[in-house]
DRENLUM-482502 format. One record per residue (C-alpha): residue number from 1; residue in one letter; chain; x, y, z. Coordinates in nm, 3 decimals, always signed. Each point is the difference from the previous one (the first is absolute). Example, Ala and Ser with C-alpha at 12.3 -4.5 7.8 and 13.67 -1.06 7.14 Angstrom:
2
<site><guza>1</guza><milo>a</milo><kedo>A</kedo><x>+1.230</x><y>-0.450</y><z>+0.780</z></site>
<site><guza>2</guza><milo>s</milo><kedo>A</kedo><x>+0.137</x><y>+0.344</y><z>-0.066</z></site>
! end
This chain:
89
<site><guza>1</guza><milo>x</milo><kedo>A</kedo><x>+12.171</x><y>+11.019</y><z>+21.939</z></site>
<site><guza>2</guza><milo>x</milo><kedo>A</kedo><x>-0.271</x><y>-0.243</y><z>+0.144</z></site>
<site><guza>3</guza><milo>x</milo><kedo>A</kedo><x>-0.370</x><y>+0.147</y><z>+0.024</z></site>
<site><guza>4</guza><milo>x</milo><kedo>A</kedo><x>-0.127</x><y>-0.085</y><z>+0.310</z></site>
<site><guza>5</guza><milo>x</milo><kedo>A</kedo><x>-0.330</x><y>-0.218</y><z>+0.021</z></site>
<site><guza>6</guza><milo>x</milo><kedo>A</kedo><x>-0.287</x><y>+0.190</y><z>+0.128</z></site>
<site><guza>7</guza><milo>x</milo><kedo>A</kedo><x>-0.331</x><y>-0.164</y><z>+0.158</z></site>
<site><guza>8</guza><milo>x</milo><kedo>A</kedo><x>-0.325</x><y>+0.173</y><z>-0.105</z></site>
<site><guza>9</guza><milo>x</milo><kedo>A</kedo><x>-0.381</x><y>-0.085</y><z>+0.078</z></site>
<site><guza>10</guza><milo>x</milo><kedo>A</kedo><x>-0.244</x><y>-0.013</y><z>-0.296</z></site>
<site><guza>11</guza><milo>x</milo><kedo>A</kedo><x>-0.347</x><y>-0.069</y><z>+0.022</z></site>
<site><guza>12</guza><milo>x</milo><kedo>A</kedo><x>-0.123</x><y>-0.188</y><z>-0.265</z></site>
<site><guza>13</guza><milo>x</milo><kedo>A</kedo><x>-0.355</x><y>-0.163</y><z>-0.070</z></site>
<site><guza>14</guza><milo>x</milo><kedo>A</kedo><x>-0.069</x><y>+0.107</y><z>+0.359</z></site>
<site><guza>15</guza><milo>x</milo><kedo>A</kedo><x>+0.271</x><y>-0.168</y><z>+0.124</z></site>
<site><guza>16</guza><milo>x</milo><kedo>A</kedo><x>+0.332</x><y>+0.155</y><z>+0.149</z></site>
<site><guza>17</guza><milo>x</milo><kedo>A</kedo><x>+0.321</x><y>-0.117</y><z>-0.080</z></site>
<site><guza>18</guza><milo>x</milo><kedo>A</kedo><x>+0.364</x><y>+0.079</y><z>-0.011</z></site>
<site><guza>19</guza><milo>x</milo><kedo>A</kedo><x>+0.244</x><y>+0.052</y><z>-0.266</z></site>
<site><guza>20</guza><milo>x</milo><kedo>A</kedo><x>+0.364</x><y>-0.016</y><z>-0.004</z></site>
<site><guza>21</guza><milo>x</milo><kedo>A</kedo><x>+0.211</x><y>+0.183</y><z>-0.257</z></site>
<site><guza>22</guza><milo>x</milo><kedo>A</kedo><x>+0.333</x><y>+0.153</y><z>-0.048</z></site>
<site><guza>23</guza><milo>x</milo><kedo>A</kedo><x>-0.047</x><y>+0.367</y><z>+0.042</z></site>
<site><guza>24</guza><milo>x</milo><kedo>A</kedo><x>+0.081</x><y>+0.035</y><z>-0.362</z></site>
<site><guza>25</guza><milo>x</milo><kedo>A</kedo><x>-0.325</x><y>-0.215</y><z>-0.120</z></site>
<site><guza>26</guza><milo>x</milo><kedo>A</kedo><x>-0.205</x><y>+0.233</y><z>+0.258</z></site>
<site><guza>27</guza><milo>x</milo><kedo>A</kedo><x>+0.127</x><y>+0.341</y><z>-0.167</z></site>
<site><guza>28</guza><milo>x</milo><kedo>A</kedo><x>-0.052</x><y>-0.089</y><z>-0.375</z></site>
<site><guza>29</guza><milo>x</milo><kedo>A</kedo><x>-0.344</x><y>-0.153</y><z>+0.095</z></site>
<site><guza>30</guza><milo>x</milo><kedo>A</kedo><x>-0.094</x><y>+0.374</y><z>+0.169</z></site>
<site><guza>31</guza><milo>x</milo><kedo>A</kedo><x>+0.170</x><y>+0.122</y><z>-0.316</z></site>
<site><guza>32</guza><milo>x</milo><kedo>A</kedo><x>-0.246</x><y>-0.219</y><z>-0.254</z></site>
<site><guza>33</guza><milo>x</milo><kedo>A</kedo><x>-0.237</x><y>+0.060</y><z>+0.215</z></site>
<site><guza>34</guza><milo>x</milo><kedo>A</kedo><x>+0.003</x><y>+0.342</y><z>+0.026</z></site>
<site><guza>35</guza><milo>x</milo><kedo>A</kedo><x>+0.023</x><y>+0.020</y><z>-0.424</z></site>
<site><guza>36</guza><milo>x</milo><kedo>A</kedo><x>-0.313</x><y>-0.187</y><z>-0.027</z></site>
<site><guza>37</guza><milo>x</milo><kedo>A</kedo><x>-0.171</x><y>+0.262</y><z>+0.261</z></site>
<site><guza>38</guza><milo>x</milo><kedo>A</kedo><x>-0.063</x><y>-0.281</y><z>+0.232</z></site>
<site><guza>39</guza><milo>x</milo><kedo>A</kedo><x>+0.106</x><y>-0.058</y><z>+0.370</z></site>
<site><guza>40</guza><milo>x</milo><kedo>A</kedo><x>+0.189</x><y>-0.285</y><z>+0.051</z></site>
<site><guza>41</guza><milo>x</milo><kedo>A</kedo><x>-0.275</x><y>-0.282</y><z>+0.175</z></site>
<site><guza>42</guza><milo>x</milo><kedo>A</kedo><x>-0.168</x><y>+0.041</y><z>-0.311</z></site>
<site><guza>43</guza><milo>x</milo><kedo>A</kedo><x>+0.293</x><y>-0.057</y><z>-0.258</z></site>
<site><guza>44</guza><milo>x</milo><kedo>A</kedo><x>+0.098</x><y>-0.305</y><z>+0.254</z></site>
<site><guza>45</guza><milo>x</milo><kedo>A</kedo><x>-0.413</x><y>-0.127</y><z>+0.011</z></site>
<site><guza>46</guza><milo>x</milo><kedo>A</kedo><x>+0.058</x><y>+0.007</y><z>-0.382</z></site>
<site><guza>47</guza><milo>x</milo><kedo>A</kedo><x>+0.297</x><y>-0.186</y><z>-0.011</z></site>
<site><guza>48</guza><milo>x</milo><kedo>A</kedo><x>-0.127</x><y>-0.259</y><z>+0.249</z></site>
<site><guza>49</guza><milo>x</milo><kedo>A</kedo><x>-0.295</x><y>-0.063</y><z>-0.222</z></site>
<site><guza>50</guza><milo>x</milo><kedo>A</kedo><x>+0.166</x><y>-0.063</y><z>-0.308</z></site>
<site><guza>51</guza><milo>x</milo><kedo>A</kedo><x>+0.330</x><y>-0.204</y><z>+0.148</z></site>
<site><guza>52</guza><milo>x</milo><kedo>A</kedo><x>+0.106</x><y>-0.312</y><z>-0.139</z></site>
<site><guza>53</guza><milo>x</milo><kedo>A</kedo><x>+0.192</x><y>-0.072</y><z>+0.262</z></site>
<site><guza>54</guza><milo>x</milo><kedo>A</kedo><x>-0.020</x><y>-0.131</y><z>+0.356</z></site>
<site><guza>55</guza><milo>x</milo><kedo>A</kedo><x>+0.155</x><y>+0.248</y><z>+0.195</z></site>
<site><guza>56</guza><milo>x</milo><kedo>A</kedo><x>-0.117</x><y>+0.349</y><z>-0.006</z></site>
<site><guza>57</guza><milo>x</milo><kedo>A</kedo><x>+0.376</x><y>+0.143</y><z>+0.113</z></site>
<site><guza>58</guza><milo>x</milo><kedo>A</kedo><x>+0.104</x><y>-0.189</y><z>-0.332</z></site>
<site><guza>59</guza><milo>x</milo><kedo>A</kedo><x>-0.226</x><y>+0.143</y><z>-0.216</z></site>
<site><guza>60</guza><milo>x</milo><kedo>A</kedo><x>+0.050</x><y>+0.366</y><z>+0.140</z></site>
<site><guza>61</guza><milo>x</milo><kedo>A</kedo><x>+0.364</x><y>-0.017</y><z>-0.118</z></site>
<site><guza>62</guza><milo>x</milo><kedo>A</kedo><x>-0.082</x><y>-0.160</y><z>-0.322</z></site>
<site><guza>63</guza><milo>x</milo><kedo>A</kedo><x>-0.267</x><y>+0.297</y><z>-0.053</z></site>
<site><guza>64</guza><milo>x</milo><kedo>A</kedo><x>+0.244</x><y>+0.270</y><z>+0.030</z></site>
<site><guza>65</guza><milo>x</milo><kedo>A</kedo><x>+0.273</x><y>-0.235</y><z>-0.206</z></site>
<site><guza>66</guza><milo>x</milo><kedo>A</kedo><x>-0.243</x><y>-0.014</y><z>-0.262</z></site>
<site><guza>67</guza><milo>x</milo><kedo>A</kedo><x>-0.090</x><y>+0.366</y><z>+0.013</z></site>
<site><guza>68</guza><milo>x</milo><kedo>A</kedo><x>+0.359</x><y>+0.162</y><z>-0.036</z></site>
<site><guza>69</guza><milo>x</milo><kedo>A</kedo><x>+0.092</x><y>-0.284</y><z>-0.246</z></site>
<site><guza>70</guza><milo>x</milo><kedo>A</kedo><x>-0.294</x><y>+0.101</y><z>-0.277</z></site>
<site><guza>71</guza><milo>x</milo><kedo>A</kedo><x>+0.104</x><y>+0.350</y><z>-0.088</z></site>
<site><guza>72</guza><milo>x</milo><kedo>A</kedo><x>+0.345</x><y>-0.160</y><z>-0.069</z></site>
<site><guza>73</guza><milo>x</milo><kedo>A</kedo><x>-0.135</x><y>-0.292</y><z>-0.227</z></site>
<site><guza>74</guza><milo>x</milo><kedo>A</kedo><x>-0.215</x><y>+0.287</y><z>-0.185</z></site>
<site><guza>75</guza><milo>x</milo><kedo>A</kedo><x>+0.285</x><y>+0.241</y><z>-0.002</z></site>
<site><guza>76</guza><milo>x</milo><kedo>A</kedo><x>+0.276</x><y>-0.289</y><z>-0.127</z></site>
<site><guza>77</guza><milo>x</milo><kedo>A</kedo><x>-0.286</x><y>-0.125</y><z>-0.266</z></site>
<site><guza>78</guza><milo>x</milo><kedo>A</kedo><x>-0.067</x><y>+0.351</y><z>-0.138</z></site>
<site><guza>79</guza><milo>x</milo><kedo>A</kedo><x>+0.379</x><y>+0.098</y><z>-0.020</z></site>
<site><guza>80</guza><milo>x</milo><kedo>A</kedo><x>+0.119</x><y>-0.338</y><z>-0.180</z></site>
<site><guza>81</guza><milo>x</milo><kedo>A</kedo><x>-0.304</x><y>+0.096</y><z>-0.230</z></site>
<site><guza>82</guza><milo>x</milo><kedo>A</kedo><x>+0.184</x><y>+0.324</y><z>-0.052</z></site>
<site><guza>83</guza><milo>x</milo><kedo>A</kedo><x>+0.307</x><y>-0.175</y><z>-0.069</z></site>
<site><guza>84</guza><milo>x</milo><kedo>A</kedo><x>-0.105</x><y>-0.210</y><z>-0.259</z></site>
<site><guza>85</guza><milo>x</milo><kedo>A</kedo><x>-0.208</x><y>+0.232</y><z>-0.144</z></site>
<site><guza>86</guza><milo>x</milo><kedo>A</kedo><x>+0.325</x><y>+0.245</y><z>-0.026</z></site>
<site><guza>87</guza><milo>x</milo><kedo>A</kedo><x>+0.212</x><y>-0.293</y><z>-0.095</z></site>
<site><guza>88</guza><milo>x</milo><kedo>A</kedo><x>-0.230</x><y>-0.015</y><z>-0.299</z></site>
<site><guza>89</guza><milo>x</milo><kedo>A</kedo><x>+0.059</x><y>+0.331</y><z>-0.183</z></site>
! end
């Protein structure tokens, strides 16, 4: 199923702006957002500050990639620990 694109207005370093993101993008970034006790302009101001990339849209998504794909590199490091740990006795 396709998540539709959604247009949203920021404001960021006094400036307004819009955003666009696939719905998806805009509910884990109220998720995050909401786990760091933060509302979401200032999880986005954050992100805009420390992007490496042009396009703010681009580095929304990459955010929220990067997010969700941590506590699976931590989870598949600890278990292959486990496994060669168990391996060993």
């Amino acid at each position: 199923m396709k998540s539709p694109i959604v247009k949203r207005s920021v404001v960021l370093a006094g400036h307004r702006t819009s955003v666009s993101l696939e719905d998806a993008f805009w509910g884990a970034l109220k998720d995050i957002a909401k786990s760091k006790r933060k509302p979401v302009a200032e999880l986005i101001r954050g992100i805009d500050l420390d992007r490496e990339h042009a396009n703010l849209s681009s580095a929304l998504r990459l955010f929220v990639l990067n997010h969700y794909q941590k506590p699976a590199e931590l989870f598949k490091g600890t278990s292959s620990k486990a496994d060669q740990q168990s391996a060993m006795v």
